[in-house]
MDAnalysis code that builds the backbone (N, CA, C; Angstrom):
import MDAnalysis as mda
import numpy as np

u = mda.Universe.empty(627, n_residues=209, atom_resindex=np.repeat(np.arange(209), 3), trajectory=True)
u.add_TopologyAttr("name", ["N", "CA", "C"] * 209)
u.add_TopologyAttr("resid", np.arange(1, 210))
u.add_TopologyAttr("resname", ["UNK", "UNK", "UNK", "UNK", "UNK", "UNK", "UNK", "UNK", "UNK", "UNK", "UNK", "UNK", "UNK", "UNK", "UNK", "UNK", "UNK", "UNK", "UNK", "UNK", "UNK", "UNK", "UNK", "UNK", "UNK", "UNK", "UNK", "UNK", "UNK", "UNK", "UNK", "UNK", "UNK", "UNK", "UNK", "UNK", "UNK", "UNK", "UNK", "UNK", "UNK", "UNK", "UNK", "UNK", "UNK", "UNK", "UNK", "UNK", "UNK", "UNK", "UNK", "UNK", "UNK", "UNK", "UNK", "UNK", "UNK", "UNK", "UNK", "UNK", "UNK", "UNK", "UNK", "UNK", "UNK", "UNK", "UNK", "UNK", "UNK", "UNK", "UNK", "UNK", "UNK", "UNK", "UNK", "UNK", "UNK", "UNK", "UNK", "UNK", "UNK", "UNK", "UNK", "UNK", "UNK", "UNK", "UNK", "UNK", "UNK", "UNK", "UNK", "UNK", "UNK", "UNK", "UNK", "UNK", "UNK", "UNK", "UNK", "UNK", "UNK", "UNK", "UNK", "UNK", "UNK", "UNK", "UNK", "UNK", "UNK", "UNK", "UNK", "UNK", "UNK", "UNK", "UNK", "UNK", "UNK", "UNK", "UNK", "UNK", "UNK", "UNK", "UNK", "UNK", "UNK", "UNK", "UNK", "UNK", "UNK", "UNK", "UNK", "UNK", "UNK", "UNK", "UNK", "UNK", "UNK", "UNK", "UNK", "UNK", "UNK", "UNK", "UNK", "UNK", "UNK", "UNK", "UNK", "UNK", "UNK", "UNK", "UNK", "UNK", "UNK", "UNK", "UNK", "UNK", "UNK", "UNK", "UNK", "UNK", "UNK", "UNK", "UNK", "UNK", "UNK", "UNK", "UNK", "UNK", "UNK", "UNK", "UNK", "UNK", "UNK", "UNK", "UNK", "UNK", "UNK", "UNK", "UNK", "UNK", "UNK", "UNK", "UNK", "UNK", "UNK", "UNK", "UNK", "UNK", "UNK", "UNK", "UNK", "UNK", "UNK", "UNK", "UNK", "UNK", "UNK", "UNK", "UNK", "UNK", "UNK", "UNK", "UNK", "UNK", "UNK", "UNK", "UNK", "UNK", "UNK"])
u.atoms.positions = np.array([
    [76.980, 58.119, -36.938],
    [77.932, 57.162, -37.480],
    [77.142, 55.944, -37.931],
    [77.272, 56.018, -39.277],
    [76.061, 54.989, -39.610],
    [76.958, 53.450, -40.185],
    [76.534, 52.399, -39.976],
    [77.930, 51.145, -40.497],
    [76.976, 50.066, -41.148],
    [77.416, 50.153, -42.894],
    [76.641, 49.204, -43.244],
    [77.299, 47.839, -43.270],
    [76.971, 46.420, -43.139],
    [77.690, 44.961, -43.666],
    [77.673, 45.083, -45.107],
    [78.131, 44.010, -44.456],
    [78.562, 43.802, -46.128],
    [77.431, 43.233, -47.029],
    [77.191, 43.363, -48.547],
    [75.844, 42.505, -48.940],
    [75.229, 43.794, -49.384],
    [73.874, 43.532, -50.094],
    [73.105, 44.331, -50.369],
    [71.974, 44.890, -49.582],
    [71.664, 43.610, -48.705],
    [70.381, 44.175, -47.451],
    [69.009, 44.057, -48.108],
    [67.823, 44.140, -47.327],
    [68.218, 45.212, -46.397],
    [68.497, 43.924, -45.105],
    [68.499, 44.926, -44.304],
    [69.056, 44.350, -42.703],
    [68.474, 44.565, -41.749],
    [67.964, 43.703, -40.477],
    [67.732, 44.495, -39.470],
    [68.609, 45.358, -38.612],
    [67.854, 46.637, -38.106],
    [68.734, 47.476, -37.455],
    [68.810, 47.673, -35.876],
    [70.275, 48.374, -35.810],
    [70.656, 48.584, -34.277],
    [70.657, 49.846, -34.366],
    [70.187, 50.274, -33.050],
    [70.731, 51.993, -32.588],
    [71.784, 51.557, -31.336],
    [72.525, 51.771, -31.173],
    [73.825, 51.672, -30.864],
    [73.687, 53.141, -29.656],
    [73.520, 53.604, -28.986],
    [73.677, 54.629, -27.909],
    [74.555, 55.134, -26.817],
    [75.458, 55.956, -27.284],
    [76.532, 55.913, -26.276],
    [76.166, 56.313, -24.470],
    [77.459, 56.610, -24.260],
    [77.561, 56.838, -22.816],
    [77.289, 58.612, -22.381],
    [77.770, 58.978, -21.180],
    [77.524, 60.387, -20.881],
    [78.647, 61.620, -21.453],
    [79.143, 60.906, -22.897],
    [80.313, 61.602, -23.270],
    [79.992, 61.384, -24.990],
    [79.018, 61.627, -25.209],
    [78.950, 61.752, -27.076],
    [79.401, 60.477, -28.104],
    [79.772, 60.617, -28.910],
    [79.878, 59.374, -29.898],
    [81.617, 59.488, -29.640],
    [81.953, 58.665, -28.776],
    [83.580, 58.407, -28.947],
    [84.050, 57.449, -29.658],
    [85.254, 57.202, -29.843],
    [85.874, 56.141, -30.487],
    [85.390, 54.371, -30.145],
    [84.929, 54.527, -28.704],
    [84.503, 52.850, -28.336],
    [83.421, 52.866, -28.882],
    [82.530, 53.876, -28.899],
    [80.847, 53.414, -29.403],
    [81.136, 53.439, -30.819],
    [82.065, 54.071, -31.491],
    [82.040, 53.928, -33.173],
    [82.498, 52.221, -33.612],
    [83.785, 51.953, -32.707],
    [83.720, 50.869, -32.658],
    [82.797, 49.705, -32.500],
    [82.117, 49.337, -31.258],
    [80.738, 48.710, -31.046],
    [80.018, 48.833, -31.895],
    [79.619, 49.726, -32.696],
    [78.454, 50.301, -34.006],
    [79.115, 49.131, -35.215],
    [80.376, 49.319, -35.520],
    [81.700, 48.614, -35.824],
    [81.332, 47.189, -35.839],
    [81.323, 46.700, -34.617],
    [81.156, 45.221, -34.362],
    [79.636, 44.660, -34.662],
    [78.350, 45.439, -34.107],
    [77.416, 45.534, -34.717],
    [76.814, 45.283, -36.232],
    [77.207, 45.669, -36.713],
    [77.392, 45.819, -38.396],
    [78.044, 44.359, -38.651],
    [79.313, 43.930, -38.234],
    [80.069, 42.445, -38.497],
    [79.298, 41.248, -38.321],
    [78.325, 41.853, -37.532],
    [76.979, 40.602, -37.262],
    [75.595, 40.878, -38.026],
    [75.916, 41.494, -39.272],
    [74.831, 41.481, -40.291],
    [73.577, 43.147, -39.764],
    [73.844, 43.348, -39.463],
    [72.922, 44.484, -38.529],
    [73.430, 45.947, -39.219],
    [72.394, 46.390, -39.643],
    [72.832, 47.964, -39.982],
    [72.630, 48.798, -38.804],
    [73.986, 49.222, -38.741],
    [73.942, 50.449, -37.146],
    [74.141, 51.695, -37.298],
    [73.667, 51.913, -36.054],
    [73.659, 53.748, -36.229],
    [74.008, 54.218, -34.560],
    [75.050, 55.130, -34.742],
    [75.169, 55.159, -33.320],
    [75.521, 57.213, -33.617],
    [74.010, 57.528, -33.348],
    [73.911, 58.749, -33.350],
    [74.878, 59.865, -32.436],
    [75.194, 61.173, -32.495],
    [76.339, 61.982, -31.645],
    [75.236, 62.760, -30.816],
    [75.299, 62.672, -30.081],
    [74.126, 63.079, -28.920],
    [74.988, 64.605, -28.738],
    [76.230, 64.958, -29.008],
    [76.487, 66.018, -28.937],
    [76.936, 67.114, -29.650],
    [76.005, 66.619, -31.301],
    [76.012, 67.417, -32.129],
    [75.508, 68.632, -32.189],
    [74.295, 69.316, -31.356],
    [74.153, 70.771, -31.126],
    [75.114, 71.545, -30.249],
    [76.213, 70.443, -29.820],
    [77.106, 71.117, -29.025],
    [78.564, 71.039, -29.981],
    [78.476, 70.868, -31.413],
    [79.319, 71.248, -31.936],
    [80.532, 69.684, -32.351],
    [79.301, 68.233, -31.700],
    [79.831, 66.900, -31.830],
    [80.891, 66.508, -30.809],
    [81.002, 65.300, -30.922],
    [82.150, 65.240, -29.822],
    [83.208, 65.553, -29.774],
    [84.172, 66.101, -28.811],
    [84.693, 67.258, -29.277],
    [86.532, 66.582, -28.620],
    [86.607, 65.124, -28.707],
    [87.897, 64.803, -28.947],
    [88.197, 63.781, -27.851],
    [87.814, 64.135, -26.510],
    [87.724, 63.569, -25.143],
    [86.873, 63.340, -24.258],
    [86.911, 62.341, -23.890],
    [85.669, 62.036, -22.896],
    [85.790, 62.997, -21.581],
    [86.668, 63.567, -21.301],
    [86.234, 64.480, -19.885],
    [85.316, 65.751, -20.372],
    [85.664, 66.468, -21.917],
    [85.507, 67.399, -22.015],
    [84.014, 66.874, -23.142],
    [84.009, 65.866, -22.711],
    [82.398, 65.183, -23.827],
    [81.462, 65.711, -22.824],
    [82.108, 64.803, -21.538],
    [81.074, 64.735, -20.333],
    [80.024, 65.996, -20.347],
    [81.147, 66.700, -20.043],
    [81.009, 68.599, -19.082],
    [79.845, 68.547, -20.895],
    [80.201, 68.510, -22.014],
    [79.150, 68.979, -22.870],
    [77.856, 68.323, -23.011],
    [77.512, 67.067, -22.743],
    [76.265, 66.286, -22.430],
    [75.795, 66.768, -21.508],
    [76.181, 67.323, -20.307],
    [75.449, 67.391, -18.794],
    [75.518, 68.907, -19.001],
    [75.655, 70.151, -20.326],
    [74.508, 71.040, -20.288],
    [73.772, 71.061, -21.616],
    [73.679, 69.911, -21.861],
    [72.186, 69.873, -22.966],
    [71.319, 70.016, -22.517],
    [70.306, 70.430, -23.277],
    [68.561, 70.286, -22.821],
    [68.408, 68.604, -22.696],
    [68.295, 67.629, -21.723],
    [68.138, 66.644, -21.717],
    [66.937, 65.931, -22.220],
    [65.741, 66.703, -22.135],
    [64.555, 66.250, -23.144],
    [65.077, 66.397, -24.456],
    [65.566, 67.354, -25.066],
    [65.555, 67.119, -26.220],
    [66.849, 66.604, -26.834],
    [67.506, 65.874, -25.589],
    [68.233, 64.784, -25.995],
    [67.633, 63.924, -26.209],
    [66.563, 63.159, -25.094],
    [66.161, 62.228, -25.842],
    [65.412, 62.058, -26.849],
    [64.864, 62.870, -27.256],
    [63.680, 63.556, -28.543],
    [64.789, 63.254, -29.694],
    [65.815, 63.901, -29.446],
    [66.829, 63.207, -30.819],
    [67.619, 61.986, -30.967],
    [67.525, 61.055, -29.763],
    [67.741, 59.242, -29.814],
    [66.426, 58.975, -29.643],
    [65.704, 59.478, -29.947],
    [64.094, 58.983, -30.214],
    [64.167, 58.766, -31.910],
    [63.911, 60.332, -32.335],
    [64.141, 60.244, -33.273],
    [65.337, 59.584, -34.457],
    [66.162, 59.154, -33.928],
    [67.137, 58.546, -34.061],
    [67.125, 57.194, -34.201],
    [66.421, 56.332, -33.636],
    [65.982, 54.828, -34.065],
    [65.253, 55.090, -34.949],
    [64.266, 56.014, -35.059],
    [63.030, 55.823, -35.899],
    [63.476, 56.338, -37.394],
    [64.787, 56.971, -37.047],
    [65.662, 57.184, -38.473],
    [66.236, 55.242, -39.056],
    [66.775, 54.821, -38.110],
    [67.358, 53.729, -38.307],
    [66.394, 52.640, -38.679],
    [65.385, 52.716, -37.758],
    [63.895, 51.752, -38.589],
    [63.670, 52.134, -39.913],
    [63.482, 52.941, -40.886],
    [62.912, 53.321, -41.772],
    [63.923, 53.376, -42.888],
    [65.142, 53.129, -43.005],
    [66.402, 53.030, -43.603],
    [66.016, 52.901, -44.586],
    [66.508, 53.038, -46.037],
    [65.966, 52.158, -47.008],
    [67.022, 50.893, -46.946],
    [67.934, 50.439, -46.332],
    [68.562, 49.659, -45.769],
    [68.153, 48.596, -44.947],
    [66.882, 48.886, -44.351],
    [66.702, 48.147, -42.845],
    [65.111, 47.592, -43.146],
    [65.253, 46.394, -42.805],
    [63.960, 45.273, -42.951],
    [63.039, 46.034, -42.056],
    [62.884, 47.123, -41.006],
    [62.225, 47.363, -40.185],
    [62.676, 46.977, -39.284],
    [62.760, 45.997, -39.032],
    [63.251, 45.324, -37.123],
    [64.502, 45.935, -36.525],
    [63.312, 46.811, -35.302],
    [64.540, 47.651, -34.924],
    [65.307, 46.872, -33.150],
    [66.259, 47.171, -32.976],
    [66.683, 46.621, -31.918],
    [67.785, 48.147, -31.015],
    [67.829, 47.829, -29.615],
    [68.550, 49.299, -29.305],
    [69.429, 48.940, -28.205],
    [71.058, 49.124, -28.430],
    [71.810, 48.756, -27.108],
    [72.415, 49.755, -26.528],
    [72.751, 49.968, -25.531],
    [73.253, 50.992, -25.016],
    [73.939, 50.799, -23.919],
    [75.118, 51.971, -23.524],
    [76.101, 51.848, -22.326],
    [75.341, 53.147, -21.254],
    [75.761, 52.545, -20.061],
    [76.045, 53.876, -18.858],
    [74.238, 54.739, -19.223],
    [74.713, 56.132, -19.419],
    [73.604, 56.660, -20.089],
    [72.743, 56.180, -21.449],
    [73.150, 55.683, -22.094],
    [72.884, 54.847, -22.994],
    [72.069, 53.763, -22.481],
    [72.589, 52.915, -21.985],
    [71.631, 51.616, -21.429],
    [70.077, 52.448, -20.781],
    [70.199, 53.936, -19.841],
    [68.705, 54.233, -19.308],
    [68.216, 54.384, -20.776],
    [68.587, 55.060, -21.910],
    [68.164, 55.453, -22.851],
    [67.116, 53.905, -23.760],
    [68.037, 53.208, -23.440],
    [67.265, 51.945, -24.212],
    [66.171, 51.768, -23.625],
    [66.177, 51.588, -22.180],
    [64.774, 51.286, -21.342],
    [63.645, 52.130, -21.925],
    [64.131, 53.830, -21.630],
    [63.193, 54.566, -22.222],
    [62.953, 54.721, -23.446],
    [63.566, 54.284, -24.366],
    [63.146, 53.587, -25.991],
    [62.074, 52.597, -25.915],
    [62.406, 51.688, -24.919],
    [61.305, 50.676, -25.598],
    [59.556, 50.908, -24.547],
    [59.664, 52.117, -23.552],
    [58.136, 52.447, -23.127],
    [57.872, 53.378, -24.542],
    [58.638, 54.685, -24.596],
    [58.333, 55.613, -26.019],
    [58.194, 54.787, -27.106],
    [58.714, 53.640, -27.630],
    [58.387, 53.310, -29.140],
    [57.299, 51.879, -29.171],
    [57.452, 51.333, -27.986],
    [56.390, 50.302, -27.991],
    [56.456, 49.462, -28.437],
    [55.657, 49.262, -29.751],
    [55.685, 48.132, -30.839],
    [56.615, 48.452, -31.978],
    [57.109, 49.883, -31.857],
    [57.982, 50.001, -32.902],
    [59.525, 49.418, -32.841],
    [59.791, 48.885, -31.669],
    [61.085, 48.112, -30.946],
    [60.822, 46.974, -31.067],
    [61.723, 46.050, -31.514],
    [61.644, 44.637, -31.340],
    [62.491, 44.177, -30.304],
    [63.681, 44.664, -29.902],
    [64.671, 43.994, -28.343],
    [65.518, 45.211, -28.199],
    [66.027, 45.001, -26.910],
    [66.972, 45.994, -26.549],
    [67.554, 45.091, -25.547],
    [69.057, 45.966, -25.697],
    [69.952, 45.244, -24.531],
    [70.625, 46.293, -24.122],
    [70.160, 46.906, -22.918],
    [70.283, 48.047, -22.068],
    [71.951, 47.402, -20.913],
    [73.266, 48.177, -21.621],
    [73.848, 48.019, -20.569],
    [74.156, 48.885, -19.110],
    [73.934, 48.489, -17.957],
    [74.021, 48.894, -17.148],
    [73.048, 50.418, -16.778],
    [71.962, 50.354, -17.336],
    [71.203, 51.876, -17.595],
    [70.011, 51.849, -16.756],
    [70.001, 52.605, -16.132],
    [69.059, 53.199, -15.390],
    [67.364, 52.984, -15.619],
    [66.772, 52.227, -15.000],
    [65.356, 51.647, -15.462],
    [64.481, 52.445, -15.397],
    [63.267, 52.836, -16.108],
    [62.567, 53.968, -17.040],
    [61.353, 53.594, -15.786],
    [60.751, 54.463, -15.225],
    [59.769, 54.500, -14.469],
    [58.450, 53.408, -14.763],
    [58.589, 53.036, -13.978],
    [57.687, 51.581, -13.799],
    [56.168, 51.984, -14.123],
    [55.405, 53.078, -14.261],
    [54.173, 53.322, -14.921],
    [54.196, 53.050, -16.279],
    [55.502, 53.219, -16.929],
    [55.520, 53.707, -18.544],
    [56.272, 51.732, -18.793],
    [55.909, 51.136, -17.999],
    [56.653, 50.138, -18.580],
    [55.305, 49.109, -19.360],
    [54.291, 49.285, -18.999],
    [53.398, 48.810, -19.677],
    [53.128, 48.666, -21.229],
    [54.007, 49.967, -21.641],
    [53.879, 50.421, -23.414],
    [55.071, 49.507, -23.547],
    [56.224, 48.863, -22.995],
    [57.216, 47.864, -23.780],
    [56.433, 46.708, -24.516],
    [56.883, 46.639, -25.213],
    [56.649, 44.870, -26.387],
    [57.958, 44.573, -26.448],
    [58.924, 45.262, -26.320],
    [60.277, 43.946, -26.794],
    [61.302, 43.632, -25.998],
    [61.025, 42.297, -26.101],
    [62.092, 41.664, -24.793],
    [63.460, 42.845, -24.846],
    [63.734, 42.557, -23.008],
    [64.834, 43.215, -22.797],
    [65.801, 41.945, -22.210],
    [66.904, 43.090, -22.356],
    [68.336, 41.993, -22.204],
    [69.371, 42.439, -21.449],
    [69.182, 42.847, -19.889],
    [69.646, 43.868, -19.403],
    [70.639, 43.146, -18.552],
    [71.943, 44.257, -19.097],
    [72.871, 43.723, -18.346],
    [73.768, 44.532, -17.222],
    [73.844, 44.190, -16.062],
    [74.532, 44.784, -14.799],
    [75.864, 44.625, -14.119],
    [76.386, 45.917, -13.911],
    [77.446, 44.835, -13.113],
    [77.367, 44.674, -11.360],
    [77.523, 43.889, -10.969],
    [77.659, 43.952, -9.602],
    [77.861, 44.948, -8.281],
    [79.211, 45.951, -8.800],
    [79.432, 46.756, -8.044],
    [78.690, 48.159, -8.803],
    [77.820, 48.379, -8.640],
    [76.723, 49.624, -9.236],
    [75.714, 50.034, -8.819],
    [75.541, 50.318, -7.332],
    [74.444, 50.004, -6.227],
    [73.411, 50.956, -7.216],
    [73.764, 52.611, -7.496],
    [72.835, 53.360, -7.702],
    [72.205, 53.029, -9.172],
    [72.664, 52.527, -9.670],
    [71.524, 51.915, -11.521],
    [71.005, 50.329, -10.898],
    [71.696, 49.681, -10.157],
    [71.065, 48.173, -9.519],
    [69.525, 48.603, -8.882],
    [69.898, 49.380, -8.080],
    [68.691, 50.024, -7.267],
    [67.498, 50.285, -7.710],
    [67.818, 50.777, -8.990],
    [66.151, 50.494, -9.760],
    [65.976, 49.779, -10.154],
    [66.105, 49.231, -9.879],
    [65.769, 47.311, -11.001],
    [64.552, 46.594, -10.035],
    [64.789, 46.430, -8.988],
    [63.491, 45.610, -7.800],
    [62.184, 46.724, -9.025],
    [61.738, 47.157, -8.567],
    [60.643, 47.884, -9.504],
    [60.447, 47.665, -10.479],
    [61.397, 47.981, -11.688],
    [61.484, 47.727, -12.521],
    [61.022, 46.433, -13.258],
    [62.027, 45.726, -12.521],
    [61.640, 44.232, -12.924],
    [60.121, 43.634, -12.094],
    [59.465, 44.355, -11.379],
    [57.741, 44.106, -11.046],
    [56.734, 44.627, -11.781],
    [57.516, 45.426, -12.208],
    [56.704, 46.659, -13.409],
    [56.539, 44.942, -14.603],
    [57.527, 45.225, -15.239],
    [57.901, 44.219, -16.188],
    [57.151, 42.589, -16.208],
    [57.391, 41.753, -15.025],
    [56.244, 40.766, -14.643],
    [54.978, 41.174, -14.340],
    [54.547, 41.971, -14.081],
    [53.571, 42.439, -13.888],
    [52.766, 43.286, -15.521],
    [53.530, 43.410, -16.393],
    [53.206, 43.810, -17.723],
    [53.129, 42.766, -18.851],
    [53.911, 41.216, -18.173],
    [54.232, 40.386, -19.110],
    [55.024, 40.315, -20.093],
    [56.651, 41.466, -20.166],
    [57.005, 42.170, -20.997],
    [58.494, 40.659, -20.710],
    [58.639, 40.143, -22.063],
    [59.655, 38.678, -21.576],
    [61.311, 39.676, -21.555],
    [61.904, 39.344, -20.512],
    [62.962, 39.934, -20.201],
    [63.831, 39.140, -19.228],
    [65.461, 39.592, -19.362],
    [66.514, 38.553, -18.496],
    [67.226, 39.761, -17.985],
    [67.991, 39.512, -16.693],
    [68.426, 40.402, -16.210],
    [69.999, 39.631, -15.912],
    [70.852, 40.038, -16.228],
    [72.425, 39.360, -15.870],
    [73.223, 40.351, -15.095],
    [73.331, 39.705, -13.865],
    [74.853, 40.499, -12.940],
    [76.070, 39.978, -13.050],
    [77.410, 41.018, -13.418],
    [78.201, 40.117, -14.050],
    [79.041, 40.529, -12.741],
    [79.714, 39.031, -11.714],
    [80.125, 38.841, -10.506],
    [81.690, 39.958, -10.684],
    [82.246, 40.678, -9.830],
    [82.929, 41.382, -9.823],
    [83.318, 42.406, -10.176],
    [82.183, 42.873, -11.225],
    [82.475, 44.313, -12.153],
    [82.121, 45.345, -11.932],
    [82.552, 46.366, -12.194],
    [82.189, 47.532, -11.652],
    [81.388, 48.126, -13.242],
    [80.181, 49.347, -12.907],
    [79.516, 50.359, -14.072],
    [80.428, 50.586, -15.057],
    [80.347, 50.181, -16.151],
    [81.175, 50.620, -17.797],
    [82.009, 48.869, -17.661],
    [81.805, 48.409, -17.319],
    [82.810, 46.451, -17.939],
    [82.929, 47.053, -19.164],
    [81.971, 47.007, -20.007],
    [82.052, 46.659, -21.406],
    [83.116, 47.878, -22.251],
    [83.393, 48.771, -21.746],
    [84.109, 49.697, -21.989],
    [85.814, 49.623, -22.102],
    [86.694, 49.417, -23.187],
    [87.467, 48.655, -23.096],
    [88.757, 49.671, -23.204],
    [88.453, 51.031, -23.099],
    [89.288, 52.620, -23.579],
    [89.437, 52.330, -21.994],
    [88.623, 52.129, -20.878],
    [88.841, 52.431, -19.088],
    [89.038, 51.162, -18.548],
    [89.989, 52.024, -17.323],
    [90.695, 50.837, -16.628],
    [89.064, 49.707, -16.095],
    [88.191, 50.553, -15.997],
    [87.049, 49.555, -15.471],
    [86.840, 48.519, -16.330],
    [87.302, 48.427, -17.536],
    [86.699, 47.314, -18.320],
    [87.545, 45.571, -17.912],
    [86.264, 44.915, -17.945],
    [86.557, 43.056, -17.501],
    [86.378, 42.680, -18.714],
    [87.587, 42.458, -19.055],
    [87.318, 41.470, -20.551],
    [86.432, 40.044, -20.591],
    [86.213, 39.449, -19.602],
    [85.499, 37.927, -19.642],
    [83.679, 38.552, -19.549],
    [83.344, 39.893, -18.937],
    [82.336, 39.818, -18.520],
    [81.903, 40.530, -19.799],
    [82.759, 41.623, -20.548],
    [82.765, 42.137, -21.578],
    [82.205, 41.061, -22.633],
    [83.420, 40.070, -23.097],
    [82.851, 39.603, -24.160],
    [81.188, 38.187, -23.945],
    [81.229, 37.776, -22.833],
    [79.938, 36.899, -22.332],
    [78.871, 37.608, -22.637],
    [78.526, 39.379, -22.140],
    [77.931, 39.905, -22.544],
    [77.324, 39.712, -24.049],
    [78.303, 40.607, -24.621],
    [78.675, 40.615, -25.964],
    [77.503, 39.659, -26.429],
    [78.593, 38.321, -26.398],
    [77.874, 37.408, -27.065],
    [76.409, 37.095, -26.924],
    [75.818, 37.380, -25.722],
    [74.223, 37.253, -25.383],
    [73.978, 38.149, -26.166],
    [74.331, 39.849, -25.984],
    [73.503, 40.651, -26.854],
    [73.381, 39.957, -28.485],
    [74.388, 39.727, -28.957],
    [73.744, 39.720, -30.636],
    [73.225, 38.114, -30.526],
    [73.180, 37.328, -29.899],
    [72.242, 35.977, -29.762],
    [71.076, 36.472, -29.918],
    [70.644, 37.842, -28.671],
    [69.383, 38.028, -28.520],
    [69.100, 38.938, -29.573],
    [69.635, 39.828, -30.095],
    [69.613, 40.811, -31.366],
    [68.942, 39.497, -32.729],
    [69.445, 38.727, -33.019],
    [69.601, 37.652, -34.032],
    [68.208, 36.790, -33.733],
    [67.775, 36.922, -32.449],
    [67.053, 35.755, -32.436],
    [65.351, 36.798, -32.559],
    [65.167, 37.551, -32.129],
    [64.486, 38.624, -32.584],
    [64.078, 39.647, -33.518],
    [65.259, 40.115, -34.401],
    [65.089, 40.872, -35.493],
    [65.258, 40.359, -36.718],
    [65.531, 38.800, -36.488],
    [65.154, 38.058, -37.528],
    [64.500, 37.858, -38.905],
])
């Protein structure tokens, strides 16, 4: 799902990365809002060898969790590096992501390195602290409070990270439970939702500049 602004461009770009349920209606949206802030997005269907998303998130799920998971990420790999090279896109790539999505950003920016300029990983699972040395672009990672098992990697993570010199902010948003930003489930906090929000494309804007 690719969303151009308005204008001629080019633009810097977002990869946009959904959750553990394929390209649904909220991430087309977000891709959506993305784009309204000058940004050419792309928010690839992670469950297109399974025939795309196939209407519902219960029955997305069950089809993500029997992919080959490497070569899931091999195709949101390849998938920014589609969105970097746009004839649309200034180069400056940036990568946000939900749930599964947010680990996906982490592990975007050890795999692409210098080819990433920021990411704002929501709530995603932090990419093994050896491989964090290959990041260059600030991260913008956001948590919610009640999420012990994705919180849990973060102490590491974030030593990996000072310890690499890699400039990064980490935000816990007080009361929320995994998916806030998700506005289709009862889990979603609209105040922590849009605060978010607004940091990500501050930090998107102030980077891919």
């Amino acid at each position: 799902y690719l969303v151009q602004p308005a204008g001629q461009g080019p633009f810097p770009a977002v990869l946009v990365v959904h959750e553990n349920r394929g390209l649904n209606p909220y991430i087309e949206d977000v891709a959506r809002r993305v784009a309204t802030e000058g940004f050419l997005a792309l928010a690839p269907d992670g469950l297109y060898p399974a025939g795309g998303y196939p209407g519902n998130d219960d029955d997305g799920r069950a089809l993500q969790a029997g992919l080959d998971q490497a070569k899931l990420r091999t195709d949101l790999l390849n998938s920014a590096r589609f969105i970097k090279t746009h004839k649309l896109s200034t180069g400056k790539l940036g990568v946000t992501g939900f749930c599964y999505g947010g680990g996906v950003v982490n592990y975007l920016a050890a795999a692409l390195g210098e080819e990433m300029h920021a990411g704002a990983p929501y709530y995603g699972v932090a990419t093994a602290a050896e491989s964090v040395a290959s990041i260059k672009a600030p991260l913008l990672c956001h948590l919610a409070e009640h999420d012990e098992r994705v919180n849990s990697t973060y102490p590491a993570f974030e030593a990996a990270l000072k310890a690499a010199g890699v400039p990064y902010e980490v935000f816990v948003y007080p009361g929320t439970q995994h998916g806030f930003h998700n506005d289709s489930t009862p889990r979603y906090d609209e105040a922590a939702a849009k605060l978010s929000w607004t940091r990500t494309i501050a930090h998107f804007k102030r980077h891919l500049a």
